[in-house]
C-alpha positions as CSV (number, residue, x, y, z in Angstrom):
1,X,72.9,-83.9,-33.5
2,X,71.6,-83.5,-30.1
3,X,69.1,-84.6,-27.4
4,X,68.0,-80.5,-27.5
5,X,66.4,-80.6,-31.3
6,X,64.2,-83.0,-30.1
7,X,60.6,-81.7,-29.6
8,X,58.5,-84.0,-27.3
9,X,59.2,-87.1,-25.2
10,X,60.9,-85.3,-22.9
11,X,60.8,-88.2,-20.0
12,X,62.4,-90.9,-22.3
13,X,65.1,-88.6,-23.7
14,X,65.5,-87.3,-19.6
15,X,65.9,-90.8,-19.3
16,X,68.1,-92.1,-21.8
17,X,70.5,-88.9,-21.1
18,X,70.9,-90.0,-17.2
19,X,71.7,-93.6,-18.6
20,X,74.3,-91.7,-20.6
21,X,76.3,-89.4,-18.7
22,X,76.4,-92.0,-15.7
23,X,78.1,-94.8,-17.9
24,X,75.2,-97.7,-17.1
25,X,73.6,-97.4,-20.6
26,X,72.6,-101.4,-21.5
27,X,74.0,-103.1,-23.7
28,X,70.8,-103.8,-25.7
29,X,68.3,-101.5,-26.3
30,X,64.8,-102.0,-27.8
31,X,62.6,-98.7,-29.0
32,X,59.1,-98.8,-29.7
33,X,56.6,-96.8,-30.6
34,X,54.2,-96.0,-33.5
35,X,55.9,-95.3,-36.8
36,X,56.4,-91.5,-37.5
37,X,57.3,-90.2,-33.7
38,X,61.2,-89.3,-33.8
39,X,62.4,-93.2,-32.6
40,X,65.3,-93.2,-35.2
41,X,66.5,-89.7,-35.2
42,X,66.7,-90.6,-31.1
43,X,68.1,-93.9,-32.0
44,X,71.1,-91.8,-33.9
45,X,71.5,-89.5,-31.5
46,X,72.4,-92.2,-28.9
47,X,74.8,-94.0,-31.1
48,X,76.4,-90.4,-31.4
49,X,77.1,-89.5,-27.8
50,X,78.4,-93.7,-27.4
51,X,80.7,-93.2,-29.8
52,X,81.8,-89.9,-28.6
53,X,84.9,-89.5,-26.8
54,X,83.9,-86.4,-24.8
55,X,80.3,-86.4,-24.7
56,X,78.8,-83.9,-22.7
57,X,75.5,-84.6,-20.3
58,X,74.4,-87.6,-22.3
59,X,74.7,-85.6,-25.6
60,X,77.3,-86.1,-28.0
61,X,80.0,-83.5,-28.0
62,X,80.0,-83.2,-32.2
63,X,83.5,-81.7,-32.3
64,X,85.8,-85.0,-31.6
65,X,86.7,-86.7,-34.7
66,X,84.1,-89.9,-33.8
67,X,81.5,-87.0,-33.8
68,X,82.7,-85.4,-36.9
69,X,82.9,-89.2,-38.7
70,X,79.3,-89.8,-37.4
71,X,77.9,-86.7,-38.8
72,X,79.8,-87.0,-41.9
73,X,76.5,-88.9,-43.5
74,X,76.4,-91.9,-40.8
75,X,80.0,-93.1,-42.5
76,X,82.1,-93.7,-38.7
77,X,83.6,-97.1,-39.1
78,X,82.2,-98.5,-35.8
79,X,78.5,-97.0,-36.4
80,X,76.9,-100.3,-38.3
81,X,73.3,-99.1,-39.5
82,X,71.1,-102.6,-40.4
83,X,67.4,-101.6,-42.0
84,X,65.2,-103.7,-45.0
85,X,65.4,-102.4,-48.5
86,X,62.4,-100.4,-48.7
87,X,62.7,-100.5,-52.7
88,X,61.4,-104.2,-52.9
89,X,57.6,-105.2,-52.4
90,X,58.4,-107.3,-49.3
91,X,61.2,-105.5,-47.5
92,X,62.8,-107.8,-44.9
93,X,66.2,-108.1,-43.4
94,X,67.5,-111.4,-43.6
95,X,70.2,-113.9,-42.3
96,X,73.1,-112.8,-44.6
97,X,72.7,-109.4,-43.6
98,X,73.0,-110.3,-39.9
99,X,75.9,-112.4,-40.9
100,X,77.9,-110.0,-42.9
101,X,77.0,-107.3,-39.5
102,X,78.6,-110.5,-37.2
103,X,81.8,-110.3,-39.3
104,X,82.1,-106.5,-39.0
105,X,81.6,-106.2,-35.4
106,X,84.4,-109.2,-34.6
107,X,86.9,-106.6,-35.3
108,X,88.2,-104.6,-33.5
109,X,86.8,-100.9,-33.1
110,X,88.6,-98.1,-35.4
111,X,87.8,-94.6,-33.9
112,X,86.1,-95.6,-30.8
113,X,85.9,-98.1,-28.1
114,X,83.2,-99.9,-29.2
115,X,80.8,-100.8,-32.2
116,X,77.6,-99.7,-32.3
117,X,74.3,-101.8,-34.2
118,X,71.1,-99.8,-35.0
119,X,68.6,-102.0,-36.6
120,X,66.0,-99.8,-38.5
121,X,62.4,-101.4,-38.5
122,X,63.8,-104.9,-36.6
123,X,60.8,-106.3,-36.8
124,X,61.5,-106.8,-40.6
125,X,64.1,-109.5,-40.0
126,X,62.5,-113.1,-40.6
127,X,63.0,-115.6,-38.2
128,X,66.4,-116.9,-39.3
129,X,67.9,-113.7,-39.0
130,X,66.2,-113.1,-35.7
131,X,67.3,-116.2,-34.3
132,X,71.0,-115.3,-35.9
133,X,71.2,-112.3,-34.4
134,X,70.0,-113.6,-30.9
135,X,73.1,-115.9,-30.5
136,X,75.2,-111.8,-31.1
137,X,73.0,-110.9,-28.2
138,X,73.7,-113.6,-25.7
139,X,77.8,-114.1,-26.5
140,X,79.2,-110.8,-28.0
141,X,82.5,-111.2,-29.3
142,X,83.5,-107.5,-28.8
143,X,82.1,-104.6,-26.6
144,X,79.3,-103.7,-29.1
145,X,75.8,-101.8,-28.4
146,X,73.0,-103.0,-30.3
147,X,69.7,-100.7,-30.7
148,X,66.7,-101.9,-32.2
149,X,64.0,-99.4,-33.4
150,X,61.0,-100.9,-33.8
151,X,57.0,-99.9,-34.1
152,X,55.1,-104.1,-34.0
153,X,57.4,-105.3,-31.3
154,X,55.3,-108.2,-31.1
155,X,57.0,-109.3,-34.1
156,X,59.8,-109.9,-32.8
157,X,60.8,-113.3,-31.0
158,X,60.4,-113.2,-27.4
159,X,63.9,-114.1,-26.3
160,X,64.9,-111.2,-28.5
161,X,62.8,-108.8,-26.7
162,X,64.0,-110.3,-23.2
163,X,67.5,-109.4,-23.7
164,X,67.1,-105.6,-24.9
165,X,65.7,-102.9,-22.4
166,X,62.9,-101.9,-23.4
167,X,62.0,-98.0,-23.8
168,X,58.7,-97.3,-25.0
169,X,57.3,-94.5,-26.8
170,X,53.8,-92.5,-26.5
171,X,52.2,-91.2,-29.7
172,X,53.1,-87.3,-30.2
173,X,50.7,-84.7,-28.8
174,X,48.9,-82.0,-31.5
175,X,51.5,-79.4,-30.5
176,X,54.3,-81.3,-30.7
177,X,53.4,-82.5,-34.2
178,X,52.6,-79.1,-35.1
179,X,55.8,-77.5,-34.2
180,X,57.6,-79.9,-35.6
181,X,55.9,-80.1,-38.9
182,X,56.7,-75.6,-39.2
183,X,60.6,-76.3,-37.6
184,X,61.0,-78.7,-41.3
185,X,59.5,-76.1,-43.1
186,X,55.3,-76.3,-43.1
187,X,53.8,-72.9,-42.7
188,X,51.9,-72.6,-39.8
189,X,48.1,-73.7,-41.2
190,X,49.1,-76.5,-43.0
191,X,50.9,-77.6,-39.7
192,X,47.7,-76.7,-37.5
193,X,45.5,-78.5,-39.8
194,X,47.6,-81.5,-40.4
195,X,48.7,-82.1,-36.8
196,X,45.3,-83.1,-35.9
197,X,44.9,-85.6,-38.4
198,X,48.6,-87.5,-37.9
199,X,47.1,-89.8,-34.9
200,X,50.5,-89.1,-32.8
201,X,52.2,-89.3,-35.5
202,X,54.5,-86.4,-37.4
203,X,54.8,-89.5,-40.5
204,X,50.8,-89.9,-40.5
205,X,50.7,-86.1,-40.9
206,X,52.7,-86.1,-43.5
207,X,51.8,-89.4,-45.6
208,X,47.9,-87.7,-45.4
209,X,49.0,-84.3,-46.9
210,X,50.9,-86.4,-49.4
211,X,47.7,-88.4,-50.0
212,X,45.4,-85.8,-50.2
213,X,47.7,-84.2,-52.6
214,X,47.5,-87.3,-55.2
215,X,44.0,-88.2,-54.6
216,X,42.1,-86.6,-57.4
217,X,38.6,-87.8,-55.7
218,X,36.4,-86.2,-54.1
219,X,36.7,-87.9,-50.9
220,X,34.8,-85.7,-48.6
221,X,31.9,-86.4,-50.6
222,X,32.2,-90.1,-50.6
223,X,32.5,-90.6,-47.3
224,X,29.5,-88.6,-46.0
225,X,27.8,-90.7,-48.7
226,X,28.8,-93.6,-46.7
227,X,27.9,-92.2,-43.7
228,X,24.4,-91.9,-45.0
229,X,24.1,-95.4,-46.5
230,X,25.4,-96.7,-43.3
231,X,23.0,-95.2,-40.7
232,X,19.6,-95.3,-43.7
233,X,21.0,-98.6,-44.5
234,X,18.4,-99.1,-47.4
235,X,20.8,-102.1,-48.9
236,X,23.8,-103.6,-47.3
237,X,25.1,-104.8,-50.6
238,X,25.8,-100.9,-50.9
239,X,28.4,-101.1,-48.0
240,X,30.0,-104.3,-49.6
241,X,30.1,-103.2,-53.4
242,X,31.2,-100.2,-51.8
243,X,34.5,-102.2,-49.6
244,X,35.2,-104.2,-53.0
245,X,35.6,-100.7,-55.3
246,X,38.0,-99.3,-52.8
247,X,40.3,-102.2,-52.5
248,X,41.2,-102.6,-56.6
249,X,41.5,-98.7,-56.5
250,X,44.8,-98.5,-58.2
251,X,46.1,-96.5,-54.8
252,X,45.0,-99.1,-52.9
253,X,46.6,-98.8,-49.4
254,X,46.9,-95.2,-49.7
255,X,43.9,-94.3,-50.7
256,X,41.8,-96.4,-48.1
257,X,44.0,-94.8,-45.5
258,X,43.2,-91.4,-46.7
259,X,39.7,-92.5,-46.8
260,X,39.7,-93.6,-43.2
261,X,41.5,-90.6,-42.1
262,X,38.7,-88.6,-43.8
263,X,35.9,-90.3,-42.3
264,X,37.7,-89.8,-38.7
265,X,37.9,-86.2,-39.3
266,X,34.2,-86.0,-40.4
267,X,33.2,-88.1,-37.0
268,X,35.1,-85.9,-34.7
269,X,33.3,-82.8,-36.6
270,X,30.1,-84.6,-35.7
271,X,31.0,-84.2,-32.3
272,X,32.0,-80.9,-31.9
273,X,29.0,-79.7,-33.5
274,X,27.0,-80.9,-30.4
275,X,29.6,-78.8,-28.2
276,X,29.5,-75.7,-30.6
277,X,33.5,-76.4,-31.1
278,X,35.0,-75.2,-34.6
279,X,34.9,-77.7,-36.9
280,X,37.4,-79.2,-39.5
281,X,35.2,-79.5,-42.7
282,X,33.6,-76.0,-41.9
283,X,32.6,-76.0,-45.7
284,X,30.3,-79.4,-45.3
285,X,28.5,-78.0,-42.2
286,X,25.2,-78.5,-43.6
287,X,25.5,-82.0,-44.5
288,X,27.5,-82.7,-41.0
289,X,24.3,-81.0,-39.5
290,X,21.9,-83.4,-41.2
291,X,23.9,-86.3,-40.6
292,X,23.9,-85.5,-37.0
293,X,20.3,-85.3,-36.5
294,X,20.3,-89.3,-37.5
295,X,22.9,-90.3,-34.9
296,X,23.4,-90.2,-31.7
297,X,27.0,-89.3,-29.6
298,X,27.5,-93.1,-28.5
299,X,26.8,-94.4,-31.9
300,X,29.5,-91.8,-33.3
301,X,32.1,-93.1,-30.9
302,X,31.8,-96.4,-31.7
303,X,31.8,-95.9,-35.2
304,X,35.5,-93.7,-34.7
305,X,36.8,-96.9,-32.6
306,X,36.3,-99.1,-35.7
307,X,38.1,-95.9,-38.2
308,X,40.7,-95.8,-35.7
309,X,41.1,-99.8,-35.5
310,X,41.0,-100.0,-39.2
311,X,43.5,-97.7,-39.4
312,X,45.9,-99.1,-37.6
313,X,45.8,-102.0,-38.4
314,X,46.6,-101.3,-42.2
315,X,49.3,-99.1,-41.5
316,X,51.1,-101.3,-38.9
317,X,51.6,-105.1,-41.0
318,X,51.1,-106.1,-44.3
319,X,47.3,-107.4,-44.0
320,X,45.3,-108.1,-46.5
321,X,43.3,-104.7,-47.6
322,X,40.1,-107.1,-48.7
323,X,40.1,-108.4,-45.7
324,X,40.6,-105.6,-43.4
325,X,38.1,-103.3,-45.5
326,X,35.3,-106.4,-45.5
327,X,36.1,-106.4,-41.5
328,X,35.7,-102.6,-41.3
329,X,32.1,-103.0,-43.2
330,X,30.9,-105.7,-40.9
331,X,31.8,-103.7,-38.0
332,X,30.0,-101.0,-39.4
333,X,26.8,-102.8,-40.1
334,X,26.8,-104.6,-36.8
335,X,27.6,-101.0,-35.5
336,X,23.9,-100.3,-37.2
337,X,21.9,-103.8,-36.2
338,X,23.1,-102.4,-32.3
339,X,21.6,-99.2,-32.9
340,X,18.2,-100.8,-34.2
């Protein structure tokens, strides 16, 4: 693996490659970013080329035996990956997993001179095991690099953050996604059409096509029903039957996000009908034409902010989907009292 097959953030990985080839990488690193960008494949590549004993410009070499060990399925004895066990309904990593890591890294190195700590997801670990590993942080025992990948940073403890240099992430551009999405194998519509719905996100893209795949619904429908309940508003208890139906849909999660993701695409259509740009649901054009003759461009906006709120906020902790749908209706019909 190299810095090269990466396709976008091209100032971070500039970055990170200087940091590199110059010897000053820190000790502690923390990535962030939205979930679905490319932060752990980077992650990887920088425990490569530390691990490396010739690595060239910032990039591992991949021929040295520490190379070959690393990309012999992550199994290099100094290369310690940490991440929660995504098979159980509340992943977490906890304190005897950061214990177990402390015991591993006060030996001595085998094929390199150091140890190297990526911690998948580190916002999973609960507090003991944050506070554990922040006593590794302040006193290692050998020269070890820790990188923690994270996408809610805030969930980690403040003097955990404080000791890790922080590199931060922007969401993907529509291109990038798109290229990316035909390098693993998309042809080239799916990867057009998809890359605009992903949000920054090549994960997004590809959770939605997965989605839409499974969702035997006909969503489209649904939500430009909505979209007419919400702005004729005849009943509110509509909206709220409506928010209740959708959370015990056995999907749950999934299929509210698909939902949302829907109702984004049919608001941005809204909008480029008023500019005479192509439109994503081409095949719904005369309901998107009616619709848009009982809104107006500010309303629309508004009403994307909440979708893209919404959205984020389900995909980013575990809230509860009652909730967050019942705060996505109020929004919504507060969204319509403003309009009155």
């Amino acid at each position: 693996m190299n810095f090269e097959l990466i396709i976008g953030h091209s100032e971070k990985i500039l970055q990170l490659r200087q940091m590199l080839a110059s010897n000053r990488f820190p000790q502690n690193i923390l990535l962030t970013g939205i979930e679905g960008i490319g932060k752990t494949q980077i992650a990887k590549i920088i425990a490569e080329s530390l691990l490396c004993k010739n690595p060239i410009e910032g990039n591992p070499c991949g021929n040295c035996e520490s190379c070959r060990a690393f990309e012999n399925d992550l199994t290099h004895p100094d290369f310690h990956l940490i991440e929660p066990d995504e098979s159980k309904a509340n992943a977490v990593i906890k304190i005897e997993t950061i214990r177990s890591l402390q015991q591993l890294i006060s030996r001595a190195p085998i094929l390199s001179d150091r140890h190297v700590v990526l911690i998948e997801r580190a916002e999973t670990m609960n507090e003991s095991a944050q506070n554990s590993l922040l006593k590794t942080l302040e006193e290692p025992v050998t020269q070890t690099n820790f990188i923690l990948v994270s996408g809610v940073k805030s969930k980690l403890l403040q003097t955990i953050r404080s000791r890790c240099a922080p590199i931060s992430f922007a969401p993907l551009n529509s291109d990038d996604i798109e290229k990316i999405l035909e390098k693993i194998g998309w042809d080239r519509n799916e990867s057009r059409k998809f890359s605009t719905l992903g949000d920054g996100s090549v994960g997004n893209a590809m959770q939605i096509k997965t989605m839409i795949e499974e969702t035997n619904f006909d969503l489209r429908s649904d939500v430009i029903k909505f979209l007419n309940e919400l702005i004729d508003r005849k009943d509110d208890l509509i909206l709220f039957d409506r928010g209740k139906s959708m959370s015990e849909n056995p999907s749950k999660s999934n299929f509210v996000l698909i939902w949302i993701f829907c109702l984004k695409m049919l608001l941005r259509d809204l909008l480029f009908l008023e500019n005479s740009k192509p439109i994503y649901f081409a095949d719904s054009e005369k309901d998107l034409r009616n619709l848009r003759m009982k809104i107006a461009t500010d309303e629309i906006y508004i009403l994307l902010k909440i979708a893209i709120e919404t959205q984020r906020r389900i995909m980013s902790s575990n809230v509860n989907l009652r909730l967050a749908l019942e705060n996505f209706l109020i929004r919504a019909a507060n969204f319509k009292n403003w309009r009155d």
